[in-house]
VEXDREN-2710 file (C-alpha; in Angstrom, 1 decimal):
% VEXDREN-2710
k/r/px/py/pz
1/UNK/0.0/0.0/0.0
2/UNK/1.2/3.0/-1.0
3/UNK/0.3/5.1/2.4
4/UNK/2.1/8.1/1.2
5/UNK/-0.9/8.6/-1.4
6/UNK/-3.4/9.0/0.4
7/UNK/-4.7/10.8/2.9
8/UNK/-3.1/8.8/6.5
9/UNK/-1.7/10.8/9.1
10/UNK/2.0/9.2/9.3
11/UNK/5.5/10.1/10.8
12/UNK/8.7/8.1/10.7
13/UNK/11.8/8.0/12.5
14/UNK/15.5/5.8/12.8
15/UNK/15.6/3.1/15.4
16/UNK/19.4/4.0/16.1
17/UNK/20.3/6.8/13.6
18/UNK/17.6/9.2/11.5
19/UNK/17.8/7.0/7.7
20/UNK/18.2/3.2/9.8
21/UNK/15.6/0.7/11.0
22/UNK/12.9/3.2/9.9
23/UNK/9.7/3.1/12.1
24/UNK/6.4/4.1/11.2
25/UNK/3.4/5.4/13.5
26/UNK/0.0/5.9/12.0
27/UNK/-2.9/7.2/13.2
28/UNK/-6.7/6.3/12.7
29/UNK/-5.9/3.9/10.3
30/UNK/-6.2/-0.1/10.0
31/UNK/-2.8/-1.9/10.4
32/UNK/-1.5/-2.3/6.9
33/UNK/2.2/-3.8/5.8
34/UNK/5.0/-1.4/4.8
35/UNK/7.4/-2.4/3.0
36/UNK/11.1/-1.4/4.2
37/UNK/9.7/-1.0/7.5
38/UNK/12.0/-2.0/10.6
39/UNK/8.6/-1.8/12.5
40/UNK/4.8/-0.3/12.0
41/UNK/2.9/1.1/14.8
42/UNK/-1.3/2.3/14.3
43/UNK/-3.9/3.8/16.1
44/UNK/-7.5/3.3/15.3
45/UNK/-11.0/3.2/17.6
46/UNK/-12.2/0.3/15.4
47/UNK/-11.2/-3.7/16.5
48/UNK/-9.6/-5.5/13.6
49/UNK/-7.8/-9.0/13.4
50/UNK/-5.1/-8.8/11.0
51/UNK/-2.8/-11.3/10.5
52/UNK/0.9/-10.6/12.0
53/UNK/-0.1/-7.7/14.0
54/UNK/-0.3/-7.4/18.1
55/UNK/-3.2/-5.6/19.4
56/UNK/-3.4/-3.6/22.8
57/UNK/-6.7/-2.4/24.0
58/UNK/-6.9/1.3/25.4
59/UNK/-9.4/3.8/26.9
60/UNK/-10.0/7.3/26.1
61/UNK/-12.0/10.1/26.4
62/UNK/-13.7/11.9/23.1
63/UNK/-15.2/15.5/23.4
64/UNK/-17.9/15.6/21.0
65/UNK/-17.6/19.3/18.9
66/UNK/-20.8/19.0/17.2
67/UNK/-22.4/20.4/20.3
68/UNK/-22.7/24.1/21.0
69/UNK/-19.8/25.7/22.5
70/UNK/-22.1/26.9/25.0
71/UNK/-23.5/23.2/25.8
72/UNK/-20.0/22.3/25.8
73/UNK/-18.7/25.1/28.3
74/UNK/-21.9/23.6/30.5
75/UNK/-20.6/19.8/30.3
76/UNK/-17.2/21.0/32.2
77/UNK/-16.9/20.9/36.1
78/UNK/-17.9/24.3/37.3
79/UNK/-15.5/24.6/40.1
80/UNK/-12.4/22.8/38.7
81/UNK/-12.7/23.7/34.9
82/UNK/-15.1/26.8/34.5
83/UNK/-13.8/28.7/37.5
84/UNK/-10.0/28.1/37.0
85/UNK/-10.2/29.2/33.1
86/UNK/-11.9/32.2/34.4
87/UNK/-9.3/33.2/36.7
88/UNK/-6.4/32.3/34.0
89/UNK/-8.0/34.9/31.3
90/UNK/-7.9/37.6/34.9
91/UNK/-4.5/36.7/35.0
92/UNK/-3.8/37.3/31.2
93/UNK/-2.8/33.4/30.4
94/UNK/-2.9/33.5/26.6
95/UNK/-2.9/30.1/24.0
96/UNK/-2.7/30.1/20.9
97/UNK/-1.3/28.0/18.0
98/UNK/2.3/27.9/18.0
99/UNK/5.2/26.4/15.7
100/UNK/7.7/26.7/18.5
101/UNK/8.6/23.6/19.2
102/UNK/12.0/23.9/20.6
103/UNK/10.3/25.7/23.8
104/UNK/7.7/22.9/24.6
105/UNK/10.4/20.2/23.9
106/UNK/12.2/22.0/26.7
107/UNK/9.1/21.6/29.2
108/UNK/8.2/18.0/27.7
109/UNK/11.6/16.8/28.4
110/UNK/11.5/18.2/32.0
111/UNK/8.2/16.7/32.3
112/UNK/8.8/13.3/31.8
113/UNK/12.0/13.3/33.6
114/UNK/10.5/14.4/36.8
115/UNK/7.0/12.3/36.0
116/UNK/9.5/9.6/35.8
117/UNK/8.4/8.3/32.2
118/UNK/10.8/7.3/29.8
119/UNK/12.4/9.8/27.2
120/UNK/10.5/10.6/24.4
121/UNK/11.4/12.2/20.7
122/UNK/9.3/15.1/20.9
123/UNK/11.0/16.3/17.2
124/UNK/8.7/12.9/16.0
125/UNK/5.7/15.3/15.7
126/UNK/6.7/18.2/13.8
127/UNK/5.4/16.7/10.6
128/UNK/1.2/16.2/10.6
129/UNK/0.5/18.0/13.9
130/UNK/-0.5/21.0/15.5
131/UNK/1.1/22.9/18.3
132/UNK/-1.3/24.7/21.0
133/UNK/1.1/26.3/23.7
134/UNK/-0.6/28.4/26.9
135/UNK/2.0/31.7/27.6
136/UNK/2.1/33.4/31.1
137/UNK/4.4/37.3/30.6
138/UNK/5.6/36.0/27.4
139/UNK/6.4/32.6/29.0
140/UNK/5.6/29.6/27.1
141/UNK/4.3/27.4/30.5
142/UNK/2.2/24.9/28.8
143/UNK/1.5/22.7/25.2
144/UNK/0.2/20.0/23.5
145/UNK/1.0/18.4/20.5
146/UNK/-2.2/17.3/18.5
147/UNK/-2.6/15.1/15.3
148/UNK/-5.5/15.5/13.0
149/UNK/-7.7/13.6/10.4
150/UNK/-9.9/16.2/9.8
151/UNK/-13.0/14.4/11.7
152/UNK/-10.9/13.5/15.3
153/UNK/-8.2/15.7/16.5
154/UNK/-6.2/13.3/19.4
155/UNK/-4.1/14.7/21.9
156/UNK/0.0/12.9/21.4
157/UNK/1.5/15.4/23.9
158/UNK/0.5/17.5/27.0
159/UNK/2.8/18.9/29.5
160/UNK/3.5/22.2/31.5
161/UNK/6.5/23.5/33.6
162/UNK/6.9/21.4/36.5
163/UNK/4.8/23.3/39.4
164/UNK/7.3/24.9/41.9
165/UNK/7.1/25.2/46.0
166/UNK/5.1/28.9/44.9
167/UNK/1.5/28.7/45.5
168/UNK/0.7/31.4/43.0
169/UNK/2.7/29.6/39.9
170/UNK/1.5/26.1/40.6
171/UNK/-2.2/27.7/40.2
172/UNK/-0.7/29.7/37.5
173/UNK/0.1/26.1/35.6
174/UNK/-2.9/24.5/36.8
175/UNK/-5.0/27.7/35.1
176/UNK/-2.9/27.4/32.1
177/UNK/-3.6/23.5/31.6
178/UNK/-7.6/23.7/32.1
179/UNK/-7.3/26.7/29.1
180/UNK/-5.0/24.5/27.0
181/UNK/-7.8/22.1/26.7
182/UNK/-10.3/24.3/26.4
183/UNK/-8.9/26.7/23.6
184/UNK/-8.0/23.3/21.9
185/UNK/-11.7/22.3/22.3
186/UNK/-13.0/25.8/20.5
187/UNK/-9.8/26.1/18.0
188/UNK/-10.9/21.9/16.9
189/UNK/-14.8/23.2/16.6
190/UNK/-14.0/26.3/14.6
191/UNK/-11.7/23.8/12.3
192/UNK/-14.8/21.6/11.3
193/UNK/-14.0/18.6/13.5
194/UNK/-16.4/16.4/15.2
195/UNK/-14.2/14.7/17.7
196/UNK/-11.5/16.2/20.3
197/UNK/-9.7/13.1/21.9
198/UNK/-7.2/13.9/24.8
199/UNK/-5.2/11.3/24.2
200/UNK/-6.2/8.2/26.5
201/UNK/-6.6/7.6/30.5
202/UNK/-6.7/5.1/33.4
203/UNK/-8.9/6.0/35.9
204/UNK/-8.4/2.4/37.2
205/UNK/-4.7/2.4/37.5
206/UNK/-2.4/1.7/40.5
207/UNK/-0.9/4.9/39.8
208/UNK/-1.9/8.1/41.5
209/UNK/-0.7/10.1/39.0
210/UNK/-2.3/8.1/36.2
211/UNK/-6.0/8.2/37.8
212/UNK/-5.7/12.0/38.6
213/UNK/-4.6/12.8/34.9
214/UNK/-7.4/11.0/34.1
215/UNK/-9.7/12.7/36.4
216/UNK/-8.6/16.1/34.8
217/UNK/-9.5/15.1/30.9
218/UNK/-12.7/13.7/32.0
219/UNK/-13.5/16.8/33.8
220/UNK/-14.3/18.3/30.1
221/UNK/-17.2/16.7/29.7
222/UNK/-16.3/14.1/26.9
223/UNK/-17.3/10.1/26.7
224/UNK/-15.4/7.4/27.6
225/UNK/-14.5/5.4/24.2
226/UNK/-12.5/2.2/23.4
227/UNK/-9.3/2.5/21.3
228/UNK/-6.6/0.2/20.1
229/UNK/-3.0/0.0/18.9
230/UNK/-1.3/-2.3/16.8
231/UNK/2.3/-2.9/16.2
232/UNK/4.3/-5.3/13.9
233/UNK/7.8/-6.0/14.0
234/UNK/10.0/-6.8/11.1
235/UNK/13.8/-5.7/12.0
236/UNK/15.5/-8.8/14.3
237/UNK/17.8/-6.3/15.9
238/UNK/14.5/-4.4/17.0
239/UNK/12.6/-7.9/18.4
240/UNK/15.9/-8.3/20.0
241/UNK/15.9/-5.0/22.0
242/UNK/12.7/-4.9/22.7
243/UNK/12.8/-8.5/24.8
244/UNK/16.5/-6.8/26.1
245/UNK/14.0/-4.4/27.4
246/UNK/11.2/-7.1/28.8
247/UNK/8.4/-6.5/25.9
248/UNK/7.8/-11.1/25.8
249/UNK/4.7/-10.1/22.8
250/UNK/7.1/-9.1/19.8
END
C-alpha cells in the first residue's frame, strides 16, 4: 500500500540513527504492511484482526464538537474547569497556535524526567500535527501536541512547567492546563472537526498520578471510548531490543 498517497496521518523516525531501522506510526488507520519498514505502529477506535499484528486495547475520552460551544462550556466541572479558566484569562494566560517547538520540547523533556516516564522524541511530531502552547508574561508554561484527520483531532503530547514550591505559579500552571484544553476544544470546533480526543486515561490504575490525569481530561465533559494499537515487528535487531527491554509479545 502506497500510504504516502493517500490521505493517512504518518511520521517516521530511525531506530538508532535518523535513515536506519525506519519506524512508522499511523494514526486512525487499519494496520497495513509497509514495506522497508523496521517496525509499523497504528492507532484506530475500530477492533480489527489482521494477520501478524499485536493488538493492545486502550481507553480514552472523546469530546464531541458538534455540540454548542455553549453546551459544551456547560458539560465541564464548574469549580475545577469553568472557575479556574476564568481566573487564568484575569491573569492574562494566553494560547494560541504555536510552531515553536524547541520551547515545549524543553518543558516536555522536563516533564517526563520528573514524572519519571521514559524519554521521548518530541521532534517525532513536527510533521502532521498541531502545536497549541498556553504563555504566562511571554512565558511559554504549557502545550500539547495534536494530530488531525480532519474528523478526530487526538491529543499525542500535554505537558507544562513542572509546578514549583510557589502557591501562586502552581495555580498559574494548573490555570494554564484547564485553558490548554479548552482553547483546543473551540480552535478543533471552529476547524470543522467532530471529535476532540485527549489522548487516553486510566482512571483504574495503580498509579496516582495516572488516575488524577485522568480525572482532569474527564472533567471536560467528553465520553469514555475504546481504542486500540497495533504494532508489527520486522527488523530482528529491534525484536531483540525490545525483549533486552522485557516486551515477551514481539
Amino acid at each position: 500500500m502506497d500510504f504516502k498517497d493517500k490521505n493517512i496521518k504518518y511520521y517516521s523516525y530511525g531506530f538508532i540513527f535518523p535513515q536506519l531501522l525506519r519506524k512508522y506510526w499511523f494514526w486512525f488507520a487499519k494496520p497495513f504492511d509497509v514495506k522497508g519498514a523496521a517496525m509499523v505502529n497504528f492507532f484506530s477506535y475500530e477492533k480489527y484482526d489482521v494477520e501478524g499484528f499485536k493488538m493492545r486495547a486502550g481507553l480514552t475520552t472523546i469530546i464531541d464538537l458538534e455540540l454548542s460551544l455553549d453546551e459544551l462550556w456547560s458539560k465541564t466541572r464548574k469549580k475545577f474547569i469553568q472557575k479556574q479558566i476564568n481566573r487564568g484569562e484575569r491573569n492574562g494566560i494566553i494560547v494560541k497556535r504555536d510552531p515553536n517547538f524547541g520551547q515545549l520540547k524543553k518543558i516536555y523533556k522536563e516533564f517526563r524526567k520528573t514524572s519519571d516516564l521514559p524519554k521521548d522524541n518530541i521532534n517525532i511530531y513536527k510533521k502532521n500535527c498541531d502545536l497549541m502552547a498556553a504563555y504566562y508574561k511571554d512565558e511559554m508554561i504549557a502545550g500539547g501536541i495534536f494530530v488531525s484527520n480532519g474528523v478526530y483531532m487526538r491529543a499525542l503530547v500535554l505537558a507544562s512547567v513542572r509546578k514549583s514550591k510557589d502557591s501562586q505559579q502552581r495555580e498559574i500552571v494548573g490555570q494554564a492546563n484547564r485553558m490548554l484544553i479548552w482553547e483546543t476544544i473551540k480552535y478543533a470546533k471552529d476547524s470543522q472537526h467532530k471529535h476532540l480526543d485527549l489522548g487516553g486515561i486510566s482512571p483504574n490504575s495503580d498509579k496516582e498520578q495516572l488516575r488524577s490525569l485522568a480525572e482532569f481530561k474527564e472533567a471536560f465533559g467528553g465520553e469514555r471510548k475504546d481504542n486500540y494499537y497495533y504494532f508489527k515487528v520486522y527488523s530482528p535487531i529491534i525484536k531483540w531490543w525490545m525483549r533486552l527491554r522485557g516486551f515477551t509479545n514481539v
